[in-house]
C-alpha positions in Angstrom: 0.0 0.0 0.0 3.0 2.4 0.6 4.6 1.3 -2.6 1.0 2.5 -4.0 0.8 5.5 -2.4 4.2 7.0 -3.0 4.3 5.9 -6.5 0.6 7.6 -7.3 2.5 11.2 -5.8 5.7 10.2 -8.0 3.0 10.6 -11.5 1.5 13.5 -10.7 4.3 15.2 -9.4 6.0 14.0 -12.7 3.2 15.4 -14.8 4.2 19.1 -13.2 8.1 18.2 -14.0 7.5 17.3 -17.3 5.6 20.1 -18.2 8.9 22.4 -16.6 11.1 20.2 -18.8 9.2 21.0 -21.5 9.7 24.6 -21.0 13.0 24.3 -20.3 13.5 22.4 -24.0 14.2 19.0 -22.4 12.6 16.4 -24.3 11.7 12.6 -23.6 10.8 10.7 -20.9 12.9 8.0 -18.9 12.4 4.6 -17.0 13.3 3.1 -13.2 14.2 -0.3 -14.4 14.2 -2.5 -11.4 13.9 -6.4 -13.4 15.3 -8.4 -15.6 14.2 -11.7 -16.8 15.6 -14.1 -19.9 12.3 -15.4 -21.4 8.4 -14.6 -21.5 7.7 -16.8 -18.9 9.7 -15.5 -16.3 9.1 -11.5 -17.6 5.1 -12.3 -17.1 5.3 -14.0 -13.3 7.4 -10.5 -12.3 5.2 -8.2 -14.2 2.2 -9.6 -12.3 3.7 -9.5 -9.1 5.3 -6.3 -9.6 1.8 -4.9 -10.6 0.2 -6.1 -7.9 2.3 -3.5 -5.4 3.5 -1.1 -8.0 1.9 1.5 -10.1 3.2 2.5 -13.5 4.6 -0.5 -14.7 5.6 -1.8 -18.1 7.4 -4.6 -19.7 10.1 -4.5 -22.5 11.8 -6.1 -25.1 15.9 -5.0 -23.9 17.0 -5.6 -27.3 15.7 -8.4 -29.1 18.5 -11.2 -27.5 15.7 -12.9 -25.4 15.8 -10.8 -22.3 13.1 -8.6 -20.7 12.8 -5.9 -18.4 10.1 -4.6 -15.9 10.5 -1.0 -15.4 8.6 2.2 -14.2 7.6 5.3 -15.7 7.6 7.0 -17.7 9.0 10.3 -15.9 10.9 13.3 -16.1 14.5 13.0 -14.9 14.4 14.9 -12.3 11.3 12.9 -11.0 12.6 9.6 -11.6 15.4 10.5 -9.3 13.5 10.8 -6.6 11.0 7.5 -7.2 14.1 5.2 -7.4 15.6 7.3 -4.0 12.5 6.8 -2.0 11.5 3.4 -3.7 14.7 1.9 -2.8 14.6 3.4 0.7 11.6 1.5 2.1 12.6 -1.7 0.0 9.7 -1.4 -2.2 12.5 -2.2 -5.4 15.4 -3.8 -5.5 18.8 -1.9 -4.5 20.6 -2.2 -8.0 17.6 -0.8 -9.9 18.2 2.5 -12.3 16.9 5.0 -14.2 17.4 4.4 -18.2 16.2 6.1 -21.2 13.7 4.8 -23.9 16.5 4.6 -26.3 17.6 1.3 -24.2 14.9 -0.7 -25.5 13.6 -2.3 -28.5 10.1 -2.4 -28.4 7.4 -2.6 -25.3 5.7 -5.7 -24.7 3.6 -4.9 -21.4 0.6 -3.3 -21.4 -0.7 -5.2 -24.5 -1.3 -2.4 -27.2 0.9 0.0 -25.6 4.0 2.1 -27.0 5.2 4.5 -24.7 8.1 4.3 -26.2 7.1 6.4 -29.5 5.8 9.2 -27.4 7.8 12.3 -26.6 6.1 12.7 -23.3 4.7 10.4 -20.9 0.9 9.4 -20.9 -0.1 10.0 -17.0 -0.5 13.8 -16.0 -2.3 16.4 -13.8 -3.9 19.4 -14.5 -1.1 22.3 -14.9 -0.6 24.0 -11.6 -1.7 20.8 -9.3 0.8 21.1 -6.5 2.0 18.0 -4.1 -0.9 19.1 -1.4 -3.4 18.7 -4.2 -1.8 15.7 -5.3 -1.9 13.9 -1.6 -5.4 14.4 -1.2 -6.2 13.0 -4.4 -4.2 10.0 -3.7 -5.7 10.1 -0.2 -9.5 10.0 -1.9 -7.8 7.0 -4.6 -6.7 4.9 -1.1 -10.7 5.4 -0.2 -12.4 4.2 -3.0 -10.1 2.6 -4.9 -10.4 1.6 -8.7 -10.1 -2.1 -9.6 -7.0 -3.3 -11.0 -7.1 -5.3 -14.3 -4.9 -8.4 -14.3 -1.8 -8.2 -16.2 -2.8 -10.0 -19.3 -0.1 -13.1 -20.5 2.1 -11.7 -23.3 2.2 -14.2 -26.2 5.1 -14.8 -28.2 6.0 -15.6 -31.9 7.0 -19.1 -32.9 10.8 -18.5 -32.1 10.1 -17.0 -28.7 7.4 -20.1 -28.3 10.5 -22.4 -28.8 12.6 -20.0 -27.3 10.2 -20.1 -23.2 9.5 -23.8 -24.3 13.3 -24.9 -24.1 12.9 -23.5 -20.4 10.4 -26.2 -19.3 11.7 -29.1 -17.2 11.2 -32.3 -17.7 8.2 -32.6 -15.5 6.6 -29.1 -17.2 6.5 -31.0 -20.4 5.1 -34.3 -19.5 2.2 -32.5 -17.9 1.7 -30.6 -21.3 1.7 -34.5 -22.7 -0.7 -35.4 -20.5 -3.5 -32.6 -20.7 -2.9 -33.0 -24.8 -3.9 -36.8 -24.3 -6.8 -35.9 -21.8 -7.9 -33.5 -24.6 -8.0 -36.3 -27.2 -5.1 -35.4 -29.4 -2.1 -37.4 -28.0 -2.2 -41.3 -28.0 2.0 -41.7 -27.3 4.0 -42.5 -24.6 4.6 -39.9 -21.6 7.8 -39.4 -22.1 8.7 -35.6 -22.0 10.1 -35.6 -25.4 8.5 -33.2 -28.1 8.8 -35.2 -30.8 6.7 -35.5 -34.2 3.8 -36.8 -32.4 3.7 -34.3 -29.5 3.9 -31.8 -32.3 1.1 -33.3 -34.5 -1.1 -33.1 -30.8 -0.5 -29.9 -30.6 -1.0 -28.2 -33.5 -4.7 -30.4 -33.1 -5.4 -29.0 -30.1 -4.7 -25.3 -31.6 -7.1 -25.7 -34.2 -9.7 -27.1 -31.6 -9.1 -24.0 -29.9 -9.1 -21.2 -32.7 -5.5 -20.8 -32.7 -2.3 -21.1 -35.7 -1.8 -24.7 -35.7 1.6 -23.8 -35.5 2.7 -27.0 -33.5 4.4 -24.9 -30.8 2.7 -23.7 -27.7 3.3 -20.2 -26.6 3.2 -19.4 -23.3 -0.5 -18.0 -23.2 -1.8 -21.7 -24.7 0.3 -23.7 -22.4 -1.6 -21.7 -20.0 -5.2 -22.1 -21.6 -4.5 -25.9 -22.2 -3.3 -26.6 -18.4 -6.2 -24.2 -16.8 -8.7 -26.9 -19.3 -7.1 -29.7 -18.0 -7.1 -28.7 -14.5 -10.7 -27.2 -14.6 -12.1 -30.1 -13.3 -10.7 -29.7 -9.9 -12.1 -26.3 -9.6 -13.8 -25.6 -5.9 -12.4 -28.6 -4.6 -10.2 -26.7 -2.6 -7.1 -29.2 -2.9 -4.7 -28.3 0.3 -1.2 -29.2 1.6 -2.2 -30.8 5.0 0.2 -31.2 7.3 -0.3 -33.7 10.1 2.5 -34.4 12.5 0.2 -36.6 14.6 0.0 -39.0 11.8 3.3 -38.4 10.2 1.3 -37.4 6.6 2.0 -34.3 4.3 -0.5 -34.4 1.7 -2.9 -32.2 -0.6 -6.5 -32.8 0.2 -9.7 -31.6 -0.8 -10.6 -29.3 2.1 -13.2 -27.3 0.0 -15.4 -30.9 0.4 -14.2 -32.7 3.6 -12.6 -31.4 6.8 -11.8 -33.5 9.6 -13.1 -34.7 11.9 -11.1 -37.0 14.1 -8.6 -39.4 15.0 -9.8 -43.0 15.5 -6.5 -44.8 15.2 -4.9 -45.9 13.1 -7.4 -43.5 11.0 -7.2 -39.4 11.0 -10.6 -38.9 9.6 -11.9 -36.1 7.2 -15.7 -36.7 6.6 -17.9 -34.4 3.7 -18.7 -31.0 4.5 -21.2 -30.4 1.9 -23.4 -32.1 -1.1 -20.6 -34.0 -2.4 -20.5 -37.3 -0.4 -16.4 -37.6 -0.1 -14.2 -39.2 2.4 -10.8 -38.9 3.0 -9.0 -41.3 6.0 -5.2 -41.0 7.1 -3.7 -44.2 7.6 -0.8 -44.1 10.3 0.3 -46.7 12.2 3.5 -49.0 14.1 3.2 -52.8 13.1 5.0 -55.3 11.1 4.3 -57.1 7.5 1.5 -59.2 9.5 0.0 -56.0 11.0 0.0 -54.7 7.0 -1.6 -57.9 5.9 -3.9 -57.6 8.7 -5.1 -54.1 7.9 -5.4 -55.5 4.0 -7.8 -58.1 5.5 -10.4 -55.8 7.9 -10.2 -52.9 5.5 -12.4 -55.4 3.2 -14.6 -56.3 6.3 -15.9 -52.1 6.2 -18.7 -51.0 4.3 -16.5 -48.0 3.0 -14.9 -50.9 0.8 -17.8 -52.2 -1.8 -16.8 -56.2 -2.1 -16.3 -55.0 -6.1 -13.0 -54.2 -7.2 -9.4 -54.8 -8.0 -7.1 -55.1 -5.5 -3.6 -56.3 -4.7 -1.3 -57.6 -1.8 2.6 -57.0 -1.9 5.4 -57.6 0.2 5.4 -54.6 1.4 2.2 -52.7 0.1 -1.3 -53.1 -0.6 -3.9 -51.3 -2.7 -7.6 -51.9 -2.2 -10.5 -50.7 -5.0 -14.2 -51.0 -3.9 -16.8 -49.8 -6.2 -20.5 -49.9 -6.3 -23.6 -47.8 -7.5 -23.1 -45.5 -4.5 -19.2 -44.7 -4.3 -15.7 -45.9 -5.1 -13.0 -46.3 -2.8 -9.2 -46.3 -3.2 -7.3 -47.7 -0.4 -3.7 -47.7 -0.6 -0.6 -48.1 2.3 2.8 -49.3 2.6 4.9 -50.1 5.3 8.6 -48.9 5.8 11.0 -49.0 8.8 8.2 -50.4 11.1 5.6 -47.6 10.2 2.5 -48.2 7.7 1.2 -45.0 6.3 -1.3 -44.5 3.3 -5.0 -43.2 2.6 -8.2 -44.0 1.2 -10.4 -42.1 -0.8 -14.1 -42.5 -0.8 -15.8 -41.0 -3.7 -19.3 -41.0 -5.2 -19.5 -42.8 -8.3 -20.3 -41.3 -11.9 -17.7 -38.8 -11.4 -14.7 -40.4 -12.4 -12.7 -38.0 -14.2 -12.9 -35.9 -11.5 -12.2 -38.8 -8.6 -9.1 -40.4 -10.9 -7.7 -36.8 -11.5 -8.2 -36.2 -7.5 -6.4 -39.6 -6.7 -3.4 -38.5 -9.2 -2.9 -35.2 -7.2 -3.4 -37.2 -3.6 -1.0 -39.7 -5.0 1.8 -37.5 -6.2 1.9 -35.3 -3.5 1.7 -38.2 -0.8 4.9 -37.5 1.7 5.9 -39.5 4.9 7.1 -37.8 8.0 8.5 -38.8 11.4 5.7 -40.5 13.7 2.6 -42.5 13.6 -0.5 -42.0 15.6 -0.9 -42.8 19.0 -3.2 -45.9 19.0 -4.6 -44.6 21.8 -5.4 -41.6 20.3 -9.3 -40.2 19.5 -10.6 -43.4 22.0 -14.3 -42.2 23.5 -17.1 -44.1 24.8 -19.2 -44.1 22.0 -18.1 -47.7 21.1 -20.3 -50.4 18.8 -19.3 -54.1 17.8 -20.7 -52.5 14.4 -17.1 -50.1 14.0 -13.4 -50.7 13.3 -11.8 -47.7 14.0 -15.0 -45.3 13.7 -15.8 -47.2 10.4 -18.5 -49.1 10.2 -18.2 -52.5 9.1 -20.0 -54.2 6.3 -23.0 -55.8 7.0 -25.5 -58.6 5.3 -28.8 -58.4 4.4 -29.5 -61.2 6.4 -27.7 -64.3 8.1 -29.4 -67.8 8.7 -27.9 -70.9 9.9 -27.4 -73.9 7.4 -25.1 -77.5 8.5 -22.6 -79.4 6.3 -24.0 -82.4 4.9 -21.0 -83.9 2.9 -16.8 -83.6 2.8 -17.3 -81.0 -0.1 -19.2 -78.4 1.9 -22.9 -78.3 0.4 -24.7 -76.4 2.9 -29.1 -77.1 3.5 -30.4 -74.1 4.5 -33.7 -72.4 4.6 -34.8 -71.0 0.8 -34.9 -67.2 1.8 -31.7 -67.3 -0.4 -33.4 -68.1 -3.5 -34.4 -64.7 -4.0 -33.1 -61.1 -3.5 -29.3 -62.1 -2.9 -26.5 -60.5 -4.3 -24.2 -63.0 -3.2 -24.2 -65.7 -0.7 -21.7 -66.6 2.1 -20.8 -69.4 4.2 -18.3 -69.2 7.1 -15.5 -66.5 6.6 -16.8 -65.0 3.5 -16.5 -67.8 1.1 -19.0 -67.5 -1.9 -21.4 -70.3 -2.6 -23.9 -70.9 -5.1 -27.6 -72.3 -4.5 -27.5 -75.6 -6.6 -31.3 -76.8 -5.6 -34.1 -75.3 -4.0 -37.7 -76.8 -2.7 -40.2 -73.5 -2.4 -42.5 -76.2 -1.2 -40.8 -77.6 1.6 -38.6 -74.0 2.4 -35.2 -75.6 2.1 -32.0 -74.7 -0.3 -28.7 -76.3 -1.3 -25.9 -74.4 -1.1 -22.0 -75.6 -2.8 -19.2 -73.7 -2.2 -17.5 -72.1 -4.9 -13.8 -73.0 -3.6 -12.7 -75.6 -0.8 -13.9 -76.5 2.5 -13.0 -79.1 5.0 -16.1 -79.2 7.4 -15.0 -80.6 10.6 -18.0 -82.6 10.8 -21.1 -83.6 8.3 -25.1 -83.6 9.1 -25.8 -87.6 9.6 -29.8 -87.7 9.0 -32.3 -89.8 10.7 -33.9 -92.2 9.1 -36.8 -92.5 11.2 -39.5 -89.9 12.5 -39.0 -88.2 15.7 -40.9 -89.9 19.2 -43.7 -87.0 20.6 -42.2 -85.3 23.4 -38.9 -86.6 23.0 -36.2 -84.2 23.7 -34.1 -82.1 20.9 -31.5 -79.9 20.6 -31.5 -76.7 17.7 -28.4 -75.4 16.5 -28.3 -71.9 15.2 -26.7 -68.7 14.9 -29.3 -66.7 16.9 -27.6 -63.1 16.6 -26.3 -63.7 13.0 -22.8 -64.6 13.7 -21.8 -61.6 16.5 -21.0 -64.6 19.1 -18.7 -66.2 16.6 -20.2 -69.7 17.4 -24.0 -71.1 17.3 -26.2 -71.2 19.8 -28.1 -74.2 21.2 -31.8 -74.1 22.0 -33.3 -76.9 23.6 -37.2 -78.2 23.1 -39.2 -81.2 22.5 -41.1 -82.2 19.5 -44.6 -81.6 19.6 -46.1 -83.4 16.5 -44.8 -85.0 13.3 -47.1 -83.0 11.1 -48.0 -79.3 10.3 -50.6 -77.5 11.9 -53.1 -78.4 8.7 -51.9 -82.5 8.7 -48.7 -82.2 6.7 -46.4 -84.3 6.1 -42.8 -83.9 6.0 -42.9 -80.9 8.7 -42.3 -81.7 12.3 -43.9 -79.1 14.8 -41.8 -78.4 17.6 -42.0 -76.7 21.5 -39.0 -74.7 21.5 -38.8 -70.8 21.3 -35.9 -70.0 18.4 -34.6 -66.5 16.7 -34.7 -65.3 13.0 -31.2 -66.4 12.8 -31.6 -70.0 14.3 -33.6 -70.5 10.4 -31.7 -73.1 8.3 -30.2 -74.2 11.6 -30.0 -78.5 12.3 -32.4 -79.8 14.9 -30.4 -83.1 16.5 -32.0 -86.1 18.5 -30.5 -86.9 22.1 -27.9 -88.9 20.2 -27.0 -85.9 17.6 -28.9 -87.4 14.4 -30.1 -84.8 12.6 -34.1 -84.8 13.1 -34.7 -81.4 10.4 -33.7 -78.4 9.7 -35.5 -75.1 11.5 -38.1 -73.4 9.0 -38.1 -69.8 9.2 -41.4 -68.1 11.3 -44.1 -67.1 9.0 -44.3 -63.2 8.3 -48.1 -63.5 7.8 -51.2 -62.4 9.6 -51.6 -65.1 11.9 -49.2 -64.8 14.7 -48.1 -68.1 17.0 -47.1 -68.5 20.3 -43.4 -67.6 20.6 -42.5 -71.2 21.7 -43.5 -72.7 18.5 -41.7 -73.6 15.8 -41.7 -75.9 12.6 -38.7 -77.7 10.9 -38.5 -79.8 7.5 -38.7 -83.5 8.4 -35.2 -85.4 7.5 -37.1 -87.7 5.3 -38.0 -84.5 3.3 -34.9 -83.4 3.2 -33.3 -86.5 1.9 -35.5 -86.3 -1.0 -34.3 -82.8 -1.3 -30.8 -84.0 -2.4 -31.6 -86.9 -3.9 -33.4 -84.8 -6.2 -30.1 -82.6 -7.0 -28.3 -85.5 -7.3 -26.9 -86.5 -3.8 -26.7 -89.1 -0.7 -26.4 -87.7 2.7 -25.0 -89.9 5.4 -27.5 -91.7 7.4 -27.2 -91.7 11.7 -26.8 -95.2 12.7 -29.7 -96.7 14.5 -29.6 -96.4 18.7 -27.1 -94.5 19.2 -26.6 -93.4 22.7 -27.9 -90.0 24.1 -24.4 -87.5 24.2 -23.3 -86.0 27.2 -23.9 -81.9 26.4 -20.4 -81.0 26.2 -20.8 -84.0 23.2 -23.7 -82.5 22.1 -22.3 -79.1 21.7 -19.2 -80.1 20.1 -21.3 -82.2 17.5 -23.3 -78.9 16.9 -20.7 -76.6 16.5 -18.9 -78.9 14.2 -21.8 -79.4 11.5 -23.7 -75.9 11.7 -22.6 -73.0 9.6 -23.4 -69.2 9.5 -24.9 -68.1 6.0 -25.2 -64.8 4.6 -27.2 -62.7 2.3 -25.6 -59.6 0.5 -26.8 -57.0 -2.0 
């Protein structure tokens, strides 16, 4: 603002020296020039910055050998003097500037359409007999209300001087021009950095595209315009160097959608601040290769990672890619010298120029520092079996219970599968395919699509179940959270439905949704049926009653689709119920239902 001010007095008091010169006979005006710069590029970074706390600046060709100046004026000599003496004073210019006459240069290339240079006298002057108080209380009103100031506007160049402020690019400068060309649709080669015939033939395409001389050489102004294209679509993200020392991370982030919002190690969380749905998590963290490969493994387990998606385990590194209708996800992180750093990027998907372009940026500027975060860090009360970390982990439809019936792993479950299901699980995620199904009777057959070794197989009884005898249901009551079925114990109240039919066995026992599909065993741990699930329709029963598929029904079942269960030898002898629950765990199996 100083700068401003003193150089506003400087041109009006130079308009009242002039005029004296003129009077005098002294003729022409002269320059402060306080920069020098070898190429276009460089002269139009300093003649915006030098405008934006300067008045009365220009730009100039020195003498046609490739270097430019920025100087000020024009002015009398006399005034002159004293704008480089009180300039240089309070630092506003550098010490080594001078004043110079227009004889010194060859042509002026800043403002656009100007030429000082062919006028006798400068352009800027006050009314004749405007004295410095006058002038000090204009400046004083300017400071007030002050006018806008244009931006400098790029000076373009000729094809030689294109060449000329191209040769100044590094290596990295001119891949990136290779890269927006190919984003543009004009350059299919290799990003190599080399401007060769095909780089040329790109170029002079995307000139014509964009109503310029297909000259095949970009000047500095359409380098510009083809980079501010290319990086249009990361306008009002409000990319971001953020620095966390907590987590050890330097990295740009999109703070003008997400901010953050805590630290749930080993996650620094940034959650959306607005109508874009984006995530953005820090990963920082101590361990070893196992604690990597362990991260790789319950990063799949969140819902933040759709089950969709390429991904890839190293030695040393892994990189997760969920996708689904809602949002993508990019998880990557690496481990060195005991620390394992990365980030994931949740995006919404249909946007993925812009998300691939964001990931680029994330990616390249990606930095390690010293530390990891405490893994005590962010811990509050606000705990759930449903979160990892503050993420919430991905969760079924529905689960059932099913058991093994043979060595291969074919699963009998209830037949809600057959309909609505995604995929289906068994155990620990593995996929399996429904191979039969009986609407009828409410059952399914399930076959895993790799291998399983059950540690024990479904034996099924070959006779029907004694009224009021004892039995034992296996399930999963609470869809797999206790990691192990349940037993519910009950007798069996009929060998029939409720209406006379045959096949079903009616039971007194009081089961859960998730006990459905679950074996029902005799005292000696024959397998009696398998649990039907509880009717969703207007009639209600009495909590303690239940149905279950006969085991003569479901032998027909699989011999339908082709197979033999094993049948339970006759009088076997009642278990003892640590037998009974071993026997259980070993045949039943949790079964899920995902979009």
């Amino acid at each position: 603002m100083i700068s401003r001010f003193l150089a506003a007095i400087f041109v009006m008091v130079a308009g009242l020296g002039m005029a004296q010169a003129q009077q005098t006979g002294d003729t022409g005006p002269v320059w402060v020039q306080i920069e020098a710069q070898p190429n276009l590029a460089a002269i139009n970074e300093a003649l915006r910055r030098r405008a934006a706390s300067l008045n009365d600046v220009n730009g100039f060709d020195l003498d046609g050998s490739g270097w430019f100046v920025v100087a000020l004026g024009p002015y009398d000599p006399e005034t002159a003097d004293e704008v480089l003496r009180e300039l240089r004073r309070n630092g506003s210019i550098p010490r080594d500037s001078y004043v110079t006459q227009s004889s010194d240069y060859a042509r002026q290339i800043w403002p656009v359409g100007a030429d000082l240079l062919a006028q006798d006298t400068p352009a800027p002057q006050t009314e004749a007999g405007t004295d410095l108080a006058q002038a000090l209380e204009q400046v004083e009103q300017a400071q007030a209300d002050p006018a806008p100031q244009p931006e400098p506007e790029v000076v373009d160049e000729t094809p030689r001087e294109a060449r000329e402020s191209e040769a100044q690019l590094s290596r990295d400068e001119r891949a990136s021009l290779q890269v927006a060309l190919e984003w543009a649709g004009h350059y299919q080669g290799r990003i190599d950095a080399q401007f060769g015939a095909g780089t040329r033939r790109s170029m002079a395409a995307w000139q014509t595209a964009n109503g310029h001389d297909n000259t095949g050489v970009l000047t500095t102004r359409q380098r510009a315009e083809l980079l501010a294209q290319y990086n249009a679509v990361l306008d009002g993200l409000g990319l971001e160097r953020v620095a966390d020392p907590k987590a050890g991370i330097q990295m740009q982030i999109p703070l003008g959608v997400v901010k953050f919002a805590k630290y749930e190690p080993p996650f620094a969380h940034f959650d959306a601040t607005g109508d874009i749905p984006a995530r953005v998590l820090m990963i920082s963290q101590e361990g070893t290769q196992d604690t990597l490969y362990g991260l790789y493994d319950i990063m799949q387990t969140l819902e933040i990672v759709p089950e969709d998606g390429p991904r890839e385990r190293g030695r040393d590194s892994f990189t997760l890619v969920g996708e689904n209708a809602s949002i993508v996800s990019h998880t990557e992180a690496r481990i060195e010298g005991g620390e394992i750093k990365g980030f994931t990027l949740i995006w919404p998907a249909g946007d993925e120029e812009r998300r691939t372009r964001l990931l680029r940026v994330m990616q390249d500027s990606f930095v390690r520092t010293g530390g990891t975060l405490d893994p005590g860090a962010g811990y509050n009360e606000a705990q759930s079996v449903d979160l990892i970390s503050g993420l919430e982990i991905r969760k079924p439809k529905f689960a059932r219970s099913g058991f093994y019936i043979d060595g291969r792993g074919t699963v009998v479950t209830t037949s809600e599968f057959a309909t609505g299901c995604g995929r289906i699980t068994i155990e620990d995620g593995q996929d399996a395919d429904i191979v039969a199904t009986d609407d009828g009777l409410g059952v399914s057959v399930l076959r895993p699509r790799g291998a399983v070794a059950p540690i024990g197989v479904a034996a099924l009884s070959q006779s029907a179940p004694r009224i009021q005898s004892e039995v034992t249901l296996a399930g999963y009551s609470y869809g797999g959270v206790l990691g192990a079925p349940s037993l519910t114990f009950g007798t069996v109240s009929d060998i029939r439905g409720l209406n006379g039919e045959e096949g079903i066995n009616r039971l007194a026992l009081a089961p859960l949704d998730g006990d459905a599909g679950g074996p029902v065993l005799d005292s000696g741990g024959a397998v009696l049926g398998m649990l039907l699930p509880r009717g969703d329709g207007a009639r209600t029963l009495p909590g303690d009653v239940a149905f279950a598929a006969g085991s003569g029904a479901l032998a027909r079942v699989l011999a339908d689709a082709g197979m033999t269960p094993a049948a339970a030898d006759t009088g076997t002898a009642a278990l003892a119920p640590a037998q009974m629950s071993e026997r259980a765990a070993g045949i039943t199996v949790l079964v899920s239902c995902w979009e």
